[in-house]
C-alpha positions in Angstrom: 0.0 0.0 0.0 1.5 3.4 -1.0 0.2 6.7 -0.5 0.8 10.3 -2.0 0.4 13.9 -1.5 -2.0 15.0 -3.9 -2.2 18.9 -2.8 -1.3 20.8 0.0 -2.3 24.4 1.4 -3.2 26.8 4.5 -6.3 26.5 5.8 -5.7 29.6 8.5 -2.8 31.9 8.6 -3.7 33.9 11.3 -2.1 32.4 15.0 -3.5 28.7 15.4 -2.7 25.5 16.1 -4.2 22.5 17.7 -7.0 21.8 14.7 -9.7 19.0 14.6 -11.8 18.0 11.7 -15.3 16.5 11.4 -17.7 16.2 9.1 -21.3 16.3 9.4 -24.9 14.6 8.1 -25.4 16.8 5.1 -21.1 17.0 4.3 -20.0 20.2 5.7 -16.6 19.9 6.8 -15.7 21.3 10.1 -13.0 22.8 11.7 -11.9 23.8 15.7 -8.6 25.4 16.6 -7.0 27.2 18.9 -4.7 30.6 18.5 -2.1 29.3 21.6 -1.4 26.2 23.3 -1.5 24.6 26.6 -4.2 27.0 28.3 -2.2 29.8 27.8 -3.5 33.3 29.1 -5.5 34.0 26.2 -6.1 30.8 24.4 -9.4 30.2 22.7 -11.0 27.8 20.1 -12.4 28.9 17.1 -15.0 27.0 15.2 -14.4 26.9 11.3 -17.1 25.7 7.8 -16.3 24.7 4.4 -19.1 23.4 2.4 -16.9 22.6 -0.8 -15.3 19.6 1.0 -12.2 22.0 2.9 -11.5 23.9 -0.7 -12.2 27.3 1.1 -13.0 27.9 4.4 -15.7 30.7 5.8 -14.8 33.3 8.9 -14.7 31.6 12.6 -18.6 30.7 13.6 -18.3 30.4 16.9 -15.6 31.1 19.9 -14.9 29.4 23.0 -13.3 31.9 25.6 -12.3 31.2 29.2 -14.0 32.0 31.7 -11.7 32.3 34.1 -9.7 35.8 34.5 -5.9 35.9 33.1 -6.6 31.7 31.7 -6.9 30.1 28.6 -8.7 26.9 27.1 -7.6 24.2 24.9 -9.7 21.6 23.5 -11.1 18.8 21.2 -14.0 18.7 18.4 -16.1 15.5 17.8 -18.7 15.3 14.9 -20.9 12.4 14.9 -23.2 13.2 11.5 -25.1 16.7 13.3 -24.2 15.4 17.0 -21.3 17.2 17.5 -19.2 18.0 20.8 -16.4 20.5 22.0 -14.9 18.5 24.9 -12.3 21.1 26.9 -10.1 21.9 29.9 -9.8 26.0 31.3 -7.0 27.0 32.9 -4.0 28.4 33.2 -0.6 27.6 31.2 -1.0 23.9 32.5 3.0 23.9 33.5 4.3 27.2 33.7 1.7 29.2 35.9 2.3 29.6 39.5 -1.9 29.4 40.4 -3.5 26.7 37.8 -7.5 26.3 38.4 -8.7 23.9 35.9 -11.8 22.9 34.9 -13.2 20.6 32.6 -16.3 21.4 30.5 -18.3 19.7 27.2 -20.3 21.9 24.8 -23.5 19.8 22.4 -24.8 20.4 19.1 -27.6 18.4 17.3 -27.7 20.6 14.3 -23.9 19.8 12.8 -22.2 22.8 14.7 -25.1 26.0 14.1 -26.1 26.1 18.0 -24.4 25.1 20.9 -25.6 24.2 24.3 -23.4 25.9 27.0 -20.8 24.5 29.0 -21.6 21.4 30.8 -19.1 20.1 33.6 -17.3 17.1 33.4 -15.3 17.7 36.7 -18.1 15.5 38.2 -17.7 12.7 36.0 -14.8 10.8 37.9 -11.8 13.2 38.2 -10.9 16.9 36.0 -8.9 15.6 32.5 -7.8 16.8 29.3 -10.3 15.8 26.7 -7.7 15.3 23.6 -9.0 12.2 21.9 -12.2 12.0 19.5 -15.4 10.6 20.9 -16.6 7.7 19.4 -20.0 5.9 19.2 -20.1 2.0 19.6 -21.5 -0.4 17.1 -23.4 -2.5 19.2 -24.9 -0.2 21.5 -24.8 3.2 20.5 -22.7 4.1 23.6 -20.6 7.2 23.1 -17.1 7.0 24.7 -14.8 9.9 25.2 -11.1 9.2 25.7 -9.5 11.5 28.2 -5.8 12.3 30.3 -5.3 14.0 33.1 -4.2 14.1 37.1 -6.7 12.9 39.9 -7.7 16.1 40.1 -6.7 19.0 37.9 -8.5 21.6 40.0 -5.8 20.5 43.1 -2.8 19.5 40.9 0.1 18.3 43.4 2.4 16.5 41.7 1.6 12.9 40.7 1.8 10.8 37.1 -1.2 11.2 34.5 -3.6 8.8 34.3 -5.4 7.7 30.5 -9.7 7.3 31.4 -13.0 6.8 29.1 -15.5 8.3 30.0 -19.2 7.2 28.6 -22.6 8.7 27.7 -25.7 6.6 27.4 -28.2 9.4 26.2 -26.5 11.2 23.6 -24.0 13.1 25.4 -26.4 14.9 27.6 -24.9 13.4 30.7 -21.5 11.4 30.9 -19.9 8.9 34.0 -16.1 7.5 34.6 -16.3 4.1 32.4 -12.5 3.2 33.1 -9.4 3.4 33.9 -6.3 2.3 31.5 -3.5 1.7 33.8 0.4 1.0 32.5 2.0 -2.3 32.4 4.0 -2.2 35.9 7.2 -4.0 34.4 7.7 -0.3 32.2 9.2 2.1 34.3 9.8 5.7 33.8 7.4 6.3 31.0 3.9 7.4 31.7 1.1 8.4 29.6 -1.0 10.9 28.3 -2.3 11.5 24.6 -5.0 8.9 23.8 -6.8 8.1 20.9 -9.4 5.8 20.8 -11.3 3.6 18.1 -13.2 0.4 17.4 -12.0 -2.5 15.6 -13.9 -4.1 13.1 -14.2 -7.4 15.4 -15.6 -5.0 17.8 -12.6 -4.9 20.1 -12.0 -1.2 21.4 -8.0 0.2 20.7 -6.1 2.8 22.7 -2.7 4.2 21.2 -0.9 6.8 24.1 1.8 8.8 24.1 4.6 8.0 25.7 6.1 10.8 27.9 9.6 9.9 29.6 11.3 11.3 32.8 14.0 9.2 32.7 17.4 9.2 30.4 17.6 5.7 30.5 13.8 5.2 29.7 12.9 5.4 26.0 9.4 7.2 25.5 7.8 4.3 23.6 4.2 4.9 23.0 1.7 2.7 24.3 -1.5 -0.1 23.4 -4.1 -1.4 25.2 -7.2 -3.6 24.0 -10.7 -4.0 25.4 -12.9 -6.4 24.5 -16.0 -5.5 26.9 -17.0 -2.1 25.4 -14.6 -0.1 27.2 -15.1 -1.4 30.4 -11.8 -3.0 31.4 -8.2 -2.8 29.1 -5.2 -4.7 29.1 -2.1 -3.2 30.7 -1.2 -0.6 28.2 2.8 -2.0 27.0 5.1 -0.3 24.6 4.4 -0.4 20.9 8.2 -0.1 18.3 7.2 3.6 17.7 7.3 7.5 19.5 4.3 9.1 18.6 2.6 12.6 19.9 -1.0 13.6 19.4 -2.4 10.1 17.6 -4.8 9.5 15.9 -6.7 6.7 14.4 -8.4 5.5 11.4 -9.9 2.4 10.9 -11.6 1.6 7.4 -13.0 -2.1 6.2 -10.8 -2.5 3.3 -7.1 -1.6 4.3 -5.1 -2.0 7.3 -5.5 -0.1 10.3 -3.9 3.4 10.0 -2.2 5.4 12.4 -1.6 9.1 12.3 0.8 11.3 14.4 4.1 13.3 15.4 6.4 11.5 15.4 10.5 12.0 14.8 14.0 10.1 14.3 13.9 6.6 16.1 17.9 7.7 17.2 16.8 10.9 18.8 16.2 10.0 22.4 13.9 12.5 24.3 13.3 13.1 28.2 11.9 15.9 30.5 14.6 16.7 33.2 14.5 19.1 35.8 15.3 22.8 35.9 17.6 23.7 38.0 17.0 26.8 39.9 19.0 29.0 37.8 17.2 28.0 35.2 13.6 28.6 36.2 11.9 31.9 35.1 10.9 34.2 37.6 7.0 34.0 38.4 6.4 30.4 36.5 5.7 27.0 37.9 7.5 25.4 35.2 9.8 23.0 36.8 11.0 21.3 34.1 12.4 21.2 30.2 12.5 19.4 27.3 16.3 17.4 26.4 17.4 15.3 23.9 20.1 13.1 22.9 21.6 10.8 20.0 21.7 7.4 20.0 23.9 5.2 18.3 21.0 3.0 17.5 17.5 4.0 16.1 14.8 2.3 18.5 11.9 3.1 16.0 11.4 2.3 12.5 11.0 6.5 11.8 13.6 8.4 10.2 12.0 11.8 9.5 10.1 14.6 11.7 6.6 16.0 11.8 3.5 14.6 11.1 3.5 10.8 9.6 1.2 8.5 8.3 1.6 4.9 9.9 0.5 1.6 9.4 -0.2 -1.7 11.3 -1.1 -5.0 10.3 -1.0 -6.5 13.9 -4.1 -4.6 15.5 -1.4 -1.3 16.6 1.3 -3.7 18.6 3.9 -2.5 15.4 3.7 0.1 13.3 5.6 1.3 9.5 6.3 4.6 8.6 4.3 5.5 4.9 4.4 9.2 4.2 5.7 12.4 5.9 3.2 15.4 5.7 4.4 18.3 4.0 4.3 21.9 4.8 3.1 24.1 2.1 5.7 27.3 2.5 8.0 24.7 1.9 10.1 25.3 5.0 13.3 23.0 4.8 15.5 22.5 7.8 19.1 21.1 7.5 20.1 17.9 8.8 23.0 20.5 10.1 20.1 21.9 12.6 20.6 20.6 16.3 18.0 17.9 17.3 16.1 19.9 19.8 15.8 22.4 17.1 14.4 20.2 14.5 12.3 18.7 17.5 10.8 21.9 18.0 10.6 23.0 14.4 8.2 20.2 13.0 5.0 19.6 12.2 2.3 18.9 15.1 -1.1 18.1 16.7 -2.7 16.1 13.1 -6.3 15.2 12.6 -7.7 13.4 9.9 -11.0 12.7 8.2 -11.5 10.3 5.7 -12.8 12.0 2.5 -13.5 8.5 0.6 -12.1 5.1 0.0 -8.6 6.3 -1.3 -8.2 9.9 0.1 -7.8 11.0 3.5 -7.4 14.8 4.4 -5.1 15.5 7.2 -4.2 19.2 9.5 -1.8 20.2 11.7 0.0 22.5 13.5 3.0 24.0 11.3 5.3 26.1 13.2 7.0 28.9 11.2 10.3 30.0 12.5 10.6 33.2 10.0 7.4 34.8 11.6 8.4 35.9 15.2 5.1 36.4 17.8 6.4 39.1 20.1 4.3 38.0 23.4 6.3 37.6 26.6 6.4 34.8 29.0 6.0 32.2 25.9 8.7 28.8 26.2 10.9 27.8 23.6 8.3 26.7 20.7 6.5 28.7 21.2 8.1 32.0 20.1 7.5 31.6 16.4 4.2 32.0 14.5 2.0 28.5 14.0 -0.6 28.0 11.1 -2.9 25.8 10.3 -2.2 23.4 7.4 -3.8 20.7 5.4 -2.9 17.6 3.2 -5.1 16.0 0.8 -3.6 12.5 0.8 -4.1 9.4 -1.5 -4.1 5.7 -2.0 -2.1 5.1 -5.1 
């Protein structure tokens, strides 16, 4: 199976990142993005049409602003025909803010994205989480199932390792309850998880693929799988898969393999958080510590490139090959001469995808621009350079 770029092209120059795509009943594409990351003073979501299948886009529909003072929000978009949801946490710059209230809210639409409930809470559905993966509605039952990351409890956040839950709704979103936990295989140490995407196999199994997030220098930041076979209700121990992904998502389709895409970089480039030390740490921030990176002599993945990758597996997600690196259309090229962190930093990010029909799949992301400063202070390494919005048509040749 080999597939191509057939076009490229913005969707939204202004300040954004972060986009999801869905589609709805009648085939209006839509599209939610943020202006900032990581609940950064500021940060809102903006709500997107095109009704020539993504050609052009109209101006932003709807907003989501915080409601907090001085916080931000960051979010996901689900479209389920005209049952559509924006799932997201408010806060404050989740790592670097000294105070960080959180909370967690859901927003309903049964008319494809033209009105909008307001802001239900779903702090009292188990524990406050980041909402990043796509809901999903099951076969069998009609269950909807939102995959979710967070701490116990965002809104009291004192240290601790993330935790990967579902959460379900069995009347159409209105209301929603904790459905599981997926915990980490004990034997893997000093990787935890966070970034979850979530699907259902055509056997009927449920599929998680996680980030992988290392604290460790000796601990490779595999990314991780874990199976269901009850609906969501209990998973396997979530172990390793042979790749390093960011932001994943899923597509599952009855007449190829089960694809796979995400961010993703060099299998020899070995990356950790370590601590700050205190000369290190910026005055007023809670940030406490920072991305580093390091060469291998070995690659531990079967990647060679960065950004945003189309991926296959043939074994239900346990190993996964590399098909095709998005492309950014300003044709930004970066030298192999560029350090590692700087490459890191440089690529391609956050993807979603929608499957236009049986050979083409339309994917955006985040495409960081390192020619366009953003003159803002307080704003962390990658974040000092301007971020569009891109797209890639892509097809099954």
């Amino acid at each position: 199976m080999k597939w191509n770029i057939e076009k490229k092209y913005e969707i939204c120059a202004a300040p954004s990142q972060a986009p999801y795509l869905g589609r709805t009943a009648g085939g209006d594409l839509l599209l939610l993005h943020a202006n900032f990351c990581d609940c950064m003073p500021g940060c809102h979501l903006t709500l997107r049409r095109s009704t020539d299948g993504g050609h052009t886009w109209g101006q932003p529909e709807m907003t989501v602003e915080p409601s907090i003072e001085g916080a931000g929000v960051e979010g996901s978009f689900s479209c389920l025909g005209d049952l559509a949801f924006i799932a997201y946490l408010e806060g404050c710059d989740l790592k670097r803010h000294p105070f960080n209230p959180t909370r967690c809210w859901i927003m309903r639409s049964t008319d494809g994205g033209r009105h909008w409930s307001g802001p239900q809470s779903l702090d009292g559905a188990g524990a406050a989480m980041m909402p990043s993966g796509k809901i999903i509605r099951l076969r069998n039952n009609g269950r909807l199932l939102l995959p979710a990351w967070g701490f116990v409890g965002w809104l009291n956040r004192a240290g601790g390792n993330p935790h990967n839950y579902i959460l379900a709704s069995d009347d159409e979103g209105l209301s929603w309850h904790l459905h599981a936990r997926i915990r980490k295989d004990p034997a893997t140490q000093g990787v935890e998880m966070c970034e979850i995407a979530l699907c259902e196999l055509l056997d009927g199994r449920l599929l998680t693929i996680m980030r992988g997030d290392s604290h460790n220098p000796d601990a490779f930041a595999y990314s991780f799988r874990s199976i269901s076979e009850d609906g969501g209700k209990t998973w396997s121990p979530a172990a390793p898969t042979n790749i390093s992904v960011c932001e994943p998502r899923l597509v599952v389709t009855e007449d190829q393999p089960l694809l796979l895409v995400a961010r993703s970089w060099p299998g020899n480039r070995h990356l950790w958080y370590r601590p700050l030390g205190e000369h290190e740490r910026e005055p007023g921030s809670g940030q406490t510590e920072t991305l580093a990176a390091e060469e291998l002599d070995e690659s531990r993945t079967p990647v060679s490139d960065y950004g945003v990758m189309l991926f296959t597996s043939n074994d239900d997600g346990q190993t996964w090959e590399p098909l095709l690196t998005m492309q950014n259309p300003r044709d930004l090229k970066l030298s192999d001469e560029n350090d590692r962190q700087m490459r890191h930093r440089y690529q391609a990010g956050f993807p979603d995808v929608l499957v236009l029909d049986r050979d083409r799949l339309m994917v955006v992301f985040r495409q960081p621009d390192p020619g366009v400063q953003v003159d803002r202070p307080g704003l962390t390494y990658s974040h000092t350079f301007q971020r569009f919005v891109a797209a890639n048509i892509i097809v099954r040749q």
